[in-house]
C-alpha positions as protocol buffer text, in pm:
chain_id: "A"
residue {
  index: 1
  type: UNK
  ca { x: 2284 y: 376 z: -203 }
}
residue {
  index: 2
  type: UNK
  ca { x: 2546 y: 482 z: 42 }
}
residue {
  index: 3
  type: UNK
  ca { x: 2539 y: 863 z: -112 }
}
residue {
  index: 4
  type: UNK
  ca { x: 2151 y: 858 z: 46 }
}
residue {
  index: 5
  type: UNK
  ca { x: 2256 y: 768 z: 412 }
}
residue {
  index: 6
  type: UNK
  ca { x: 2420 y: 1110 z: 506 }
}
residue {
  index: 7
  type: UNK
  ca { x: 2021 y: 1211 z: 519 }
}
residue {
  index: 8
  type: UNK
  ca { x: 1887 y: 1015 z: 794 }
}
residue {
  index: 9
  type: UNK
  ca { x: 2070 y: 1251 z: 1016 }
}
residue {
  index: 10
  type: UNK
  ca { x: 2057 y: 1567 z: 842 }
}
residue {
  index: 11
  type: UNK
  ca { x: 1839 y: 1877 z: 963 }
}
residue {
  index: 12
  type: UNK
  ca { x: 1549 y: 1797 z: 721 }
}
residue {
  index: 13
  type: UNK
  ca { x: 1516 y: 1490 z: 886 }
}
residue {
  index: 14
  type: UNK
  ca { x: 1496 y: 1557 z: 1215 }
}
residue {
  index: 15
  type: UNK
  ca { x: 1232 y: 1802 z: 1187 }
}
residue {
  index: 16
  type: UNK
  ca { x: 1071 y: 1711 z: 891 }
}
residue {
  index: 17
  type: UNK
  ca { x: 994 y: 1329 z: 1015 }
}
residue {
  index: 18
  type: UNK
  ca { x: 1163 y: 1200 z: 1335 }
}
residue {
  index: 19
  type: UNK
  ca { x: 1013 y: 1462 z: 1536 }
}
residue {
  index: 20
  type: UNK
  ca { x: 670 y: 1423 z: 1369 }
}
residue {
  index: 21
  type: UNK
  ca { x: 674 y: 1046 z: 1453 }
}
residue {
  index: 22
  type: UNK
  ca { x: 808 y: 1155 z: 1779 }
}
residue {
  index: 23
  type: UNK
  ca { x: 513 y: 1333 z: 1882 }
}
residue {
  index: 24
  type: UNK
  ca { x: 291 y: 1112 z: 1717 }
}
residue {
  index: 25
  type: UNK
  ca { x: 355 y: 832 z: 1905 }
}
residue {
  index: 26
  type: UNK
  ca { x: 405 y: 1042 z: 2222 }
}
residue {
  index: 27
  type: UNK
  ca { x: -6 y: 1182 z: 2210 }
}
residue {
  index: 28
  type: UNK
  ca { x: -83 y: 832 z: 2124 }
}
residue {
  index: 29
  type: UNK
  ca { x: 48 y: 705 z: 2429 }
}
residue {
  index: 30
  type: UNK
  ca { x: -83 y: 1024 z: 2629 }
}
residue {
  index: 31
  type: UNK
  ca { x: -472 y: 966 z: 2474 }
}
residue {
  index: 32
  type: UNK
  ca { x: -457 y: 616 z: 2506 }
}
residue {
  index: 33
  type: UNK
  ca { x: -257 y: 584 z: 2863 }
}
residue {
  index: 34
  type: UNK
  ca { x: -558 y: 429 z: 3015 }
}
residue {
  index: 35
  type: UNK
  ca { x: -567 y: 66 z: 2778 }
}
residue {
  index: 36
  type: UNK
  ca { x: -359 y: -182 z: 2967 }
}
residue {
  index: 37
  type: UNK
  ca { x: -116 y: -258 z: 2687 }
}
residue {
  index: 38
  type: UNK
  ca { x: -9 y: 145 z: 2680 }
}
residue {
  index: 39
  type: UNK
  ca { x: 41 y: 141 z: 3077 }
}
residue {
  index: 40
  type: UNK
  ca { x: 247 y: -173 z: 3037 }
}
residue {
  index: 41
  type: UNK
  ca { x: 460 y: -1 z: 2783 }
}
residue {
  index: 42
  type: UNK
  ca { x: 488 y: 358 z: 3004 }
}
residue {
  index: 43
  type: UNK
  ca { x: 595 y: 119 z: 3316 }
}
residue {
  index: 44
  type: UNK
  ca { x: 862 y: -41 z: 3112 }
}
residue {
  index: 45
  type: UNK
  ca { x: 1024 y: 284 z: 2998 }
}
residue {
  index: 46
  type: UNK
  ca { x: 1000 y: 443 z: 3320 }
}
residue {
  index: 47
  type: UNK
  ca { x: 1162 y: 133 z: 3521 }
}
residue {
  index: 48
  type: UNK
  ca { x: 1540 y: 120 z: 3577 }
}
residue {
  index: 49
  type: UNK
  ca { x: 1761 y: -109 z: 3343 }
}
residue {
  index: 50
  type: UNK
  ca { x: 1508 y: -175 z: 3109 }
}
residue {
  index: 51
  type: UNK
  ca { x: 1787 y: 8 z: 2793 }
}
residue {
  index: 52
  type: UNK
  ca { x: 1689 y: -267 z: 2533 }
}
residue {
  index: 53
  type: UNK
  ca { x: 1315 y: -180 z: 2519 }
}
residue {
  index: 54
  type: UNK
  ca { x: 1424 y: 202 z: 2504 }
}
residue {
  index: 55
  type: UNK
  ca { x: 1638 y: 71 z: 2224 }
}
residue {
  index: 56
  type: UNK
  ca { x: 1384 y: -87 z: 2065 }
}
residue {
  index: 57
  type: UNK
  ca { x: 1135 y: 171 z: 2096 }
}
residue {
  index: 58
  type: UNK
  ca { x: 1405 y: 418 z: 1948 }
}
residue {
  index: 59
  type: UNK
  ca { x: 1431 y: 219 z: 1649 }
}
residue {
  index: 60
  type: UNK
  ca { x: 1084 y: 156 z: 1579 }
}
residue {
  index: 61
  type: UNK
  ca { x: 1035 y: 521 z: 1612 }
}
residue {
  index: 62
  type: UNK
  ca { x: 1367 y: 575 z: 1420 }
}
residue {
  index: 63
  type: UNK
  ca { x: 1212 y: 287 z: 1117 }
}
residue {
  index: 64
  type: UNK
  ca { x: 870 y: 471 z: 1114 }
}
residue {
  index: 65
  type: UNK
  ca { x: 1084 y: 796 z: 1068 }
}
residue {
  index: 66
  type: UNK
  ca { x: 1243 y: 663 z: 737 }
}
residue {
  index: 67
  type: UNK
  ca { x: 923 y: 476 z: 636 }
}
residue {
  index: 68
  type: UNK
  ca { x: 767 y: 827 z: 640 }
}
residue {
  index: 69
  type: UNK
  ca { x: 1077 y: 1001 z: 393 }
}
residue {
  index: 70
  type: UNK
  ca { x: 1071 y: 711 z: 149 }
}
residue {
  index: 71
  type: UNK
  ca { x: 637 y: 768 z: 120 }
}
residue {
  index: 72
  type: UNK
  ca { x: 654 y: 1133 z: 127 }
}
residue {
  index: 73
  type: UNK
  ca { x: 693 y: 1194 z: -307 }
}
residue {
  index: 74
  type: UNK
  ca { x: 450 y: 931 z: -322 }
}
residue {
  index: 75
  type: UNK
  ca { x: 172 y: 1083 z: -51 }
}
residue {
  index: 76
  type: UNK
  ca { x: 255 y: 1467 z: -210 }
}
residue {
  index: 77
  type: UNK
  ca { x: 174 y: 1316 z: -572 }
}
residue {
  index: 78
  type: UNK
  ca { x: -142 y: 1121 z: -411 }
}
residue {
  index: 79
  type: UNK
  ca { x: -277 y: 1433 z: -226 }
}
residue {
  index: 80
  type: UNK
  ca { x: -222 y: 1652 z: -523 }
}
residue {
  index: 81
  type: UNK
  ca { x: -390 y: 1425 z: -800 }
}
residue {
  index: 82
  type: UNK
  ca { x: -139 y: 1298 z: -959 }
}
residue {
  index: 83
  type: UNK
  ca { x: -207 y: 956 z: -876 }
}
residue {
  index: 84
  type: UNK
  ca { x: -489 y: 695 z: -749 }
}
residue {
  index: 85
  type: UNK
  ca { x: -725 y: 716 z: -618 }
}
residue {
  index: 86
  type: UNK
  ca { x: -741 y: 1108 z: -661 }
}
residue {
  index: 87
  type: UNK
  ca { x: -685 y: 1121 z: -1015 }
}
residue {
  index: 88
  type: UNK
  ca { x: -954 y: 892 z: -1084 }
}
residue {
  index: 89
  type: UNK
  ca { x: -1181 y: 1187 z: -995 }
}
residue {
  index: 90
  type: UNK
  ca { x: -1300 y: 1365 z: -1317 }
}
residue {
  index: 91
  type: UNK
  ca { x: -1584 y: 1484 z: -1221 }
}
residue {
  index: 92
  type: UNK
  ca { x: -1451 y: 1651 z: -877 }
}
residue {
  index: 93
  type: UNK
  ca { x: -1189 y: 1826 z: -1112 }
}
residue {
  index: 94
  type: UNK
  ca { x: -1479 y: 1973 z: -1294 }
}
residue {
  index: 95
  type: UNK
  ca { x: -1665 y: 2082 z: -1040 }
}
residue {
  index: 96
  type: UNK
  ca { x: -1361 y: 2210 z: -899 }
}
residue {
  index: 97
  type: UNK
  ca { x: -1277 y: 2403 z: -1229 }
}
residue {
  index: 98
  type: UNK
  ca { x: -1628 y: 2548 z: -1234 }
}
residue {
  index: 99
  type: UNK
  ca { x: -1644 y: 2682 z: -900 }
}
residue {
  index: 100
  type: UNK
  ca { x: -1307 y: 2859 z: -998 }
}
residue {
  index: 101
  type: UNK
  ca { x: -1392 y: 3052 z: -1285 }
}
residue {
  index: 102
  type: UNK
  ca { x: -1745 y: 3146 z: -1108 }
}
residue {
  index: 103
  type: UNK
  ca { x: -1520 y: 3261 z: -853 }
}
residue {
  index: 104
  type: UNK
  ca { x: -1332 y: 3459 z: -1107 }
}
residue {
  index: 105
  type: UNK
  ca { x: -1553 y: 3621 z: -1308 }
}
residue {
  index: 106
  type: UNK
  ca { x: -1692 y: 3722 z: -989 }
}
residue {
  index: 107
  type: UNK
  ca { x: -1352 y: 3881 z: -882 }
}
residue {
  index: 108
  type: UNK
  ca { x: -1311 y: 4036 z: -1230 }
}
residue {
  index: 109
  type: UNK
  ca { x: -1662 y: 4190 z: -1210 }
}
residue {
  index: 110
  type: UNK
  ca { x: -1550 y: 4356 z: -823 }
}
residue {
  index: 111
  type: UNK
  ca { x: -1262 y: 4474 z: -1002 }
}
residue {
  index: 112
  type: UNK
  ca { x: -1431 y: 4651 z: -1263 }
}
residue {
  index: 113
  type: UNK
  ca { x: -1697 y: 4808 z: -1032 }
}
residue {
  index: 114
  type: UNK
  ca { x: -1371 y: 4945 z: -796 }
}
residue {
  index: 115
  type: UNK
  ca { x: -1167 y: 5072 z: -1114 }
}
residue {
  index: 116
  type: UNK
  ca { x: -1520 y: 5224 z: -1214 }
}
residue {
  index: 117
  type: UNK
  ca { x: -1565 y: 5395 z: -906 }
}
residue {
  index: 118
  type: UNK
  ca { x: -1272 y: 5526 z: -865 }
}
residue {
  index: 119
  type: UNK
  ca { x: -1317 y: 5756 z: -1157 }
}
């Protein structure tokens, strides 16, 4: 458990999810700076001696952050079909592998017509 803090500061970190959330939350509050809640929340982070909301915003921003590292083997495996609701789709798979070996026999056909006419 303790071995596993040392990584909510390292490089990978930063880059790979603090700085994602980061601007994520930063474009949300850009595209949606006309709703009266988001202007309430730009005023308080722009007024003087308001440090605990910027605190607070830091760690929500800071708790989405580790949120997204403890998800991330779970959303790869998810994405890739390793796991519901993706792996529950045969027939996708099938089409999938059908469209791929069209597409390579058609490859392997170009190839023999260019090793042909190179003769």
């Amino acid at each position: 458990m303790l071995s596993t803090i040392p990584k909510l500061a390292d490089k990978a970190f930063i880059i790979g999810f603090l700085l994602p959330v980061i601007l994520f939350l930063a474009a949300l509050l850009f595209l949606f700076s006309d709703l009266a809640c988001v202007s309430d929340i730009l005023k308080l982070m722009t007024e003087a001696g308001n440090i605990e909301k910027i605190v607070y915003i830091s760690l929500l921003v800071w708790g989405l952050s580790t949120v997204m590292m403890m998800l991330d083997h779970l959303l790869y495996q998810v994405v890739e079909g390793y796991r519901w609701p993706i792996s529950k789709l045969k027939g996708a798979r099938s089409r999938e592998m059908r469209r791929f070996q069209k597409k390579s026999r058609r490859f392997e056909e170009l190839e023999l017509q260019w090793k042909g006419s190179g003769d």
